[in-house]
C-alpha positions in Angstrom: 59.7 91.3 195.1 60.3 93.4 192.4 62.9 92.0 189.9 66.3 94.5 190.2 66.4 96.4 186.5 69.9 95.7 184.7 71.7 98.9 184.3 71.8 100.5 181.4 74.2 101.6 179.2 75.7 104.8 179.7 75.0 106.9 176.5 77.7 107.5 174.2 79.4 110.6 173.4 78.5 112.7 170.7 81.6 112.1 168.1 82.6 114.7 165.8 83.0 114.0 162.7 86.2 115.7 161.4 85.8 117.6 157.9 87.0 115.3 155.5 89.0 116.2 152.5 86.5 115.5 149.6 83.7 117.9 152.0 86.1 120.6 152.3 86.5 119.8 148.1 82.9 120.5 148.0 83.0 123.3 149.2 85.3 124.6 147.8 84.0 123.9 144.4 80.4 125.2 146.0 81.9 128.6 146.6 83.7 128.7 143.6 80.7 127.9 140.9 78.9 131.1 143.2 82.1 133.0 142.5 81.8 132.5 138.5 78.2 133.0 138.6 78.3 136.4 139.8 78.3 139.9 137.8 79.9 142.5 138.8 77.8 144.7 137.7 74.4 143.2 138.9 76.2 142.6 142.8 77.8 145.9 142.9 74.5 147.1 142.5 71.8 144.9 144.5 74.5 145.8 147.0 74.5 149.9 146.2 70.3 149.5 146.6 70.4 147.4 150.0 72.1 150.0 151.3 69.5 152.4 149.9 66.8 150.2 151.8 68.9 150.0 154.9 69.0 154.2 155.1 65.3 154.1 154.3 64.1 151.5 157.0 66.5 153.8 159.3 63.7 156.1 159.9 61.0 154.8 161.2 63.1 153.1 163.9 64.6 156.8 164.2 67.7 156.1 163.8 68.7 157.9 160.6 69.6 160.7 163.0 70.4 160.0 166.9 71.7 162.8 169.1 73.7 161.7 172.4 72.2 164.9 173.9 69.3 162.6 175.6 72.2 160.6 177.4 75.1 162.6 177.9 76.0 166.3 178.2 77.9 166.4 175.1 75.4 166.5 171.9 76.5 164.5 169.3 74.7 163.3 165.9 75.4 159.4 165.8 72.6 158.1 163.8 73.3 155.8 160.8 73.1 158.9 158.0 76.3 160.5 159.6 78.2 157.4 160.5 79.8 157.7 157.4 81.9 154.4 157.6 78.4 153.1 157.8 76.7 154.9 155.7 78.5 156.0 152.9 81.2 152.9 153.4 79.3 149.9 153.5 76.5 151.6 151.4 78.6 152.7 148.2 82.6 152.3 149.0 82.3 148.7 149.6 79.7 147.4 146.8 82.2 149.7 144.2 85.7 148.1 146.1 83.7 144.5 145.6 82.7 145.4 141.9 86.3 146.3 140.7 87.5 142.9 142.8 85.1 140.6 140.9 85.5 142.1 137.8 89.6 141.6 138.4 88.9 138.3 139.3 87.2 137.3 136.6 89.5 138.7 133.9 92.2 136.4 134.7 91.3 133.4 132.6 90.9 136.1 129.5 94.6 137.4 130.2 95.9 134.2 130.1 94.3 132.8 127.4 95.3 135.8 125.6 99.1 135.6 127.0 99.1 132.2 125.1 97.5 133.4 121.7 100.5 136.2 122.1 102.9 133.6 122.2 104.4 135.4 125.3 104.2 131.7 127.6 107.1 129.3 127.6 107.6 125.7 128.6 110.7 124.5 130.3 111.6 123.2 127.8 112.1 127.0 126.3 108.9 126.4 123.1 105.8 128.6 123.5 102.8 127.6 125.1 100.3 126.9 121.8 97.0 126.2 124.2 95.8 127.4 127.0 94.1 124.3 128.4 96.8 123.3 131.0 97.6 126.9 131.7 94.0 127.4 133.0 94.0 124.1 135.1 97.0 124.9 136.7 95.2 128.5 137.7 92.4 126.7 139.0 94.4 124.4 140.7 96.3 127.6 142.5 93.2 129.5 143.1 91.9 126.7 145.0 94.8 126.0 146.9 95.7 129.5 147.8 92.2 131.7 147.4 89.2 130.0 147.7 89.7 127.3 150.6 91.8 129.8 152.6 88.8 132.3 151.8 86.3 130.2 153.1 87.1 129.5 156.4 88.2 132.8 157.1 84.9 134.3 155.6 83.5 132.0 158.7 86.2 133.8 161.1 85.1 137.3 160.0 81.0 135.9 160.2 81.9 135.0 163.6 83.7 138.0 164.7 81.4 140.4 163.0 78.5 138.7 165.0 80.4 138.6 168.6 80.8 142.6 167.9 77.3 142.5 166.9 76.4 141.2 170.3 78.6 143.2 172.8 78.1 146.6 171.0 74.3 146.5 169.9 72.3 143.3 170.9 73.2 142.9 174.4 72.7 146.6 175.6 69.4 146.4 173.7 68.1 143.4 175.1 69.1 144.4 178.1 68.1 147.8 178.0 71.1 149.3 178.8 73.3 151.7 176.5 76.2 152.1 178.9 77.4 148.5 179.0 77.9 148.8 175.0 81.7 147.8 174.4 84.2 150.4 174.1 81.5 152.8 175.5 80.2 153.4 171.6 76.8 155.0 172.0 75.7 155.3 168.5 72.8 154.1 165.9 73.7 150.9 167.3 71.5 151.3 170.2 69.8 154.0 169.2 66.3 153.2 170.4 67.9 153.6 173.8 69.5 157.0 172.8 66.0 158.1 171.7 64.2 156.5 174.8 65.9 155.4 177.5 62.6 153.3 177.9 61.9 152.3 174.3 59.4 148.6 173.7 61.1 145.5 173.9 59.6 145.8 170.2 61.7 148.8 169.1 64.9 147.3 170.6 64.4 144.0 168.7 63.9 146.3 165.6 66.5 148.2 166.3 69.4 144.6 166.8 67.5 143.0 163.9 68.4 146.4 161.2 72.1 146.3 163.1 72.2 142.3 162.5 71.9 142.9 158.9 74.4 145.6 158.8 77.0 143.9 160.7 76.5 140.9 158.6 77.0 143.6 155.7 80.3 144.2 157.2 81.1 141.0 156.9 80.7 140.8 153.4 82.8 143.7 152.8 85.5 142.5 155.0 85.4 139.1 153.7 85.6 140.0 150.2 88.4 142.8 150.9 90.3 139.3 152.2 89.5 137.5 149.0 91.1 140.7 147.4 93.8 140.4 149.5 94.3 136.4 148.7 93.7 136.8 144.8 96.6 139.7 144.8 99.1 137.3 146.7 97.9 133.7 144.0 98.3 135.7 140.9 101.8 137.0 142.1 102.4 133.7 142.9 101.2 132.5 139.8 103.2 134.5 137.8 106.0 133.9 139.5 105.7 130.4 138.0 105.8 130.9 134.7 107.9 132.1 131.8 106.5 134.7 130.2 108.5 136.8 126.9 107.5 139.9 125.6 105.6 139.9 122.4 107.6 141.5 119.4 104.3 141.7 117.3 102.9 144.0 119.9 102.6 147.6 118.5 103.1 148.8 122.1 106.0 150.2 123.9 105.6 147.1 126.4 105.3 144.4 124.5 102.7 143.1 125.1 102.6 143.1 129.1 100.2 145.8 128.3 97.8 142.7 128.1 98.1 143.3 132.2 96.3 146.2 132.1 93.3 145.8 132.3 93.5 143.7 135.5 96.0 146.1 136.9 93.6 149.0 136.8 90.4 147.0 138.2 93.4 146.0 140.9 94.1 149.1 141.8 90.7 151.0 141.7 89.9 147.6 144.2 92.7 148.8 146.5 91.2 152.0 146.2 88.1 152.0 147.4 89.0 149.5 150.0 91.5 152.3 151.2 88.4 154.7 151.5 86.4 152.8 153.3 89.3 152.3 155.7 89.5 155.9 155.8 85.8 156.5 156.8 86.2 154.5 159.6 89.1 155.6 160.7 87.5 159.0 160.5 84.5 158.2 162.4 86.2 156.5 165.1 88.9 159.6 165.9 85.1 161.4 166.2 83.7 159.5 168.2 86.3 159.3 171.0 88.0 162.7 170.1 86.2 163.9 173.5 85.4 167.3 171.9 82.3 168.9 171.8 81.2 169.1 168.2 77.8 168.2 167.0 78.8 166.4 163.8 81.7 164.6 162.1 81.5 167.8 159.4 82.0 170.4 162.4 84.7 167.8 163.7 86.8 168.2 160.3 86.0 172.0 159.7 89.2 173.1 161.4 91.5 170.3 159.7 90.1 171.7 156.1 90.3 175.2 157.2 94.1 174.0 158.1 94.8 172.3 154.8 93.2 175.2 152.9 96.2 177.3 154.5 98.5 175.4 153.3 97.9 176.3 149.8 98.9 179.7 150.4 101.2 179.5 153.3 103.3 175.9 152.4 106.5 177.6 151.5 106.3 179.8 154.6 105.9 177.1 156.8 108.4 174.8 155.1 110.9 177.9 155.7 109.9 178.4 159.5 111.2 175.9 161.9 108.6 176.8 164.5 105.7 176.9 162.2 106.7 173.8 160.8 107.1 172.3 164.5 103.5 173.3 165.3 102.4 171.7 161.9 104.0 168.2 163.0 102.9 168.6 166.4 98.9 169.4 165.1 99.4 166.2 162.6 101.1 163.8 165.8 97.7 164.4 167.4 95.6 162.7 164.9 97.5 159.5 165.8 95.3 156.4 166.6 95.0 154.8 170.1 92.7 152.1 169.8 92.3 148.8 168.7 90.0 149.6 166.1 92.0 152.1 164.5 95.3 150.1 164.8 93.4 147.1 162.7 92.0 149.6 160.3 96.1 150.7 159.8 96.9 147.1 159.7 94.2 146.5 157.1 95.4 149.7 154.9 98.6 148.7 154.9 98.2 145.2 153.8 95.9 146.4 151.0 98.8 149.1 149.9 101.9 147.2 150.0 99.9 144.0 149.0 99.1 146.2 145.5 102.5 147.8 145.4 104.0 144.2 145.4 101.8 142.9 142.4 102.9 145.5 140.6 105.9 146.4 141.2 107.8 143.6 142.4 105.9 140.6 140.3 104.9 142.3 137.0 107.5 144.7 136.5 110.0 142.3 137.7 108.3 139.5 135.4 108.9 142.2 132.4 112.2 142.6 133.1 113.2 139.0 133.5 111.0 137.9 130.7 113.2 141.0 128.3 116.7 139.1 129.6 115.0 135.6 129.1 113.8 136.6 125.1 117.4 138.4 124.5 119.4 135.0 125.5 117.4 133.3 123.7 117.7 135.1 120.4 121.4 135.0 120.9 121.1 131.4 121.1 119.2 131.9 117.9 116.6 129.3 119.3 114.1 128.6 116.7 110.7 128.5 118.2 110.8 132.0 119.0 108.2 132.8 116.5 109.3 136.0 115.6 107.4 138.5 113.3 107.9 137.9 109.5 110.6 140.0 107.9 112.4 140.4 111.7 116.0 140.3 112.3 117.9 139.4 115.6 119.0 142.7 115.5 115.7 144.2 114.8 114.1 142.8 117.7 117.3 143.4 120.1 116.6 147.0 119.3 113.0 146.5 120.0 113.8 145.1 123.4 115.7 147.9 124.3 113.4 150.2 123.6 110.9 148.1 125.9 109.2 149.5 128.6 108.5 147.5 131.8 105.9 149.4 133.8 102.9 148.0 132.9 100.8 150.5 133.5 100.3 153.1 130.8 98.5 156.3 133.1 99.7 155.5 136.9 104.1 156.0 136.8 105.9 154.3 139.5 106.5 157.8 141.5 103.1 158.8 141.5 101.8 154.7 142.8 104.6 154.6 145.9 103.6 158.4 146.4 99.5 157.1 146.7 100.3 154.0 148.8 102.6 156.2 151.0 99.6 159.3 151.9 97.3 156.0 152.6 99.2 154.7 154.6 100.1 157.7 156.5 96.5 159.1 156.4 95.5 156.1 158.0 97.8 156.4 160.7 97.6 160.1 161.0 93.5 161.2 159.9 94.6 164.9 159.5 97.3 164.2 156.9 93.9 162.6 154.4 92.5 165.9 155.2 94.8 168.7 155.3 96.2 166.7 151.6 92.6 166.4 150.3 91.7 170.3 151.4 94.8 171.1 149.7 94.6 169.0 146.4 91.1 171.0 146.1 91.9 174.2 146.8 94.8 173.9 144.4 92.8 172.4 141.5 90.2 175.3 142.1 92.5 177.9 141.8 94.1 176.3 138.4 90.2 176.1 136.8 89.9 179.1 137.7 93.4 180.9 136.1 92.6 178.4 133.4 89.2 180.3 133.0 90.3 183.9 133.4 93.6 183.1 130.8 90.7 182.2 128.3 88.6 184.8 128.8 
């Protein structure tokens, strides 16, 4: 009689190890040393060439140019050329919005090293900052605290989301062979082996998800790093915030030596920029593809709304005059008004990006001008004596200097003419006709002055 076999042990469960802290240090520390490493210059441009390579493999899978024509009764160009959030914003608007964010990033240790040879840092204790050493500590400290581990894992939430859309709007329907179960009903480059073919090789449809693999993943990038922008802006402000900075009577400049800001500022807002463009091109492209109409092209889409803003130039005052004409203008713009989900997170995303640069600039440095002016006038009528002032400078001398201060820091972009920017993105990105009929406008205007300019010469 066989002997009865003990029972054995039921397996144990797989434990998951939680992250620990000095991992998630690693990391951190990991993705910073990559951070440093990188040149602006070199990334902006392997990035501007991918996309070169991207738009060239594009045509053997035929995909450069898809019409909708083979599928549906309305012909449409979809392919990857005219997608121009594609295209044109992941291809040259994101590497150049990426380029201006690393190089910002990057010039931060500089301005505060140069802040400290200024002598425009205090200690509490009210004496200037001599070295820079614990200033740049603290920032790193900050930066990882409030950019980089925050970054990461929601680089990994934007990898992850970029990849579910991945799936649901291009590799699904492809591997299935099936265009019309594509989320949100986009029939685009995405499957556009299917578009082509309704019976295209299981070898052109895995082409076809691979080359959108790589550009969703490119997305991700772009959206990722528009985060990091997004982080960096709110950890300097927050930085700043923290210390006490006094304007620099040895500067030659009007601001006294916030103009040190400047640089960064204008990498900063040429970031904020681009990033608002390549909102705008998707924003565009989507009101295209679900504006229902029957044009063959994004170009014949926006003919109309240039031919409308090209009006304006000579018939503004008239309109502004005519209650009815100015009704039917409102009621034209309402109409561009977004309705999707896509759109209302492409809004979300501008204005986040807008106010997010308005309030590094505005509200921290300008505010950390004007407080550092009152801070350096108590102080001189305390007649403290680490001030360091210039040789040959009176108290009165440099209260009249502080008067004379001026606490924009930016020497080329006024106040009126940044909340005037952030305010057309914002409603350009709500309303798509406003971008146009302003841009159509702006054109036609600056045409007509080059060419009075030219006939006043000749």
């Amino acid at each position: 009689m066989a002997e009865a076999q003990e029972p054995q042990p039921a397996p144990s469960p797989t434990k998951i190890v939680p992250l620990t802290k000095d991992t998630r240090d690693n990391l951190v520390s990991s993705f910073k040393r990559r951070l440093d490493s990188m040149q602006p210059p070199l990334v902006a441009i392997s990035l501007i060439l991918f996309g070169l390579v991207l738009l060239l493999c594009s045509v053997p899978l035929g995909l450069l140019s898809v019409d909708t024509d083979k599928v549906e009764s309305v012909s449409r160009q979809v392919g990857y050329l005219p997608a121009i959030n594609w295209s044109i914003g992941i291809g040259f608007l994101s590497p150049a919005m990426i380029y201006f964010w690393l190089s910002a990033y990057k010039k931060v240790p500089g301005l505060l090293d140069s802040l400290v040879r200024g002598g425009m840092l205090l200690d509490s204790g009210g004496n200037i900052i001599g070295s820079s050493n614990d200033l740049l500590i603290r920032w790193d400290a900050i930066l990882r605290r409030c950019l980089l581990g925050p970054g990461l894992s929601l680089a990994i939430i934007v990898l992850i989301a970029c990849l579910v859309e991945w799936w649901g709007t291009s590799a699904h329907p492809l591997l299935a062979s099936n265009p019309a179960i594509a989320w949100e009903k986009e029939l685009d480059w995405s499957v556009g082996v299917l578009l082509n073919n309704p019976h295209a090789s299981v070898l052109l449809r895995v082409s076809n998800a691979v080359f959108t693999f790589v550009c969703f993943l490119l997305q991700a990038l772009a959206a990722s790093c528009l985060l990091l922008f997004c982080l960096m802006n709110f950890t300097f402000a927050v930085f700043v915030q923290g210390m006490s900075i006094v304007p620099s009577l040895k500067s030659s400049d009007k601001r006294c030596g916030f103009e040190k800001f400047e640089p960064l500022l204008q990498d900063v807002l040429f970031a904020a920029v681009f990033a608002s463009l390549l909102f705008y091109t998707s924003r565009l492209q989507n009101a295209y593809l679900h504006s229902g109409t029957k044009d063959s092209s994004l170009l014949s889409f926006i003919l109309p709304d240039v031919a409308k803003g090209a009006e304006l130039v000579a018939k503004l005052k008239d309109i502004l005059k005519d209650p009815e004409k100015l009704k039917d203008l409102l009621a034209n713009l309402s109409q561009s008004a977004f309705h999707d989900y896509s759109d209302a997170m492409v809004f979300i995303g501008g204005v986040v990006v807008a106010l997010g640069t308005l309030f590094i600039i505005i509200i921290v440095l300008r505010g950390s001008a004007i407080e550092g002016k009152r801070r350096l006038e108590d102080l001189i009528d305390a007649a403290h004596d680490p001030l360091n002032l210039p040789a040959g400078f009176t108290a009165d001398q440099a209260k009249a200097k502080l008067a004379n201060m001026e606490v924009w820091p930016l020497q080329y972009v006024s106040l009126n003419r940044l909340l005037t920017l952030c305010l057309f993105t914002i409603a350009s990105l709500w309303l798509y006709r406003v971008g146009i009929f302003v841009a159509a406008y702006s054109l036609i205007s600056a045409l007509q002055k080059v060419a009075a300019g030219k006939k006043k010469s000749e």
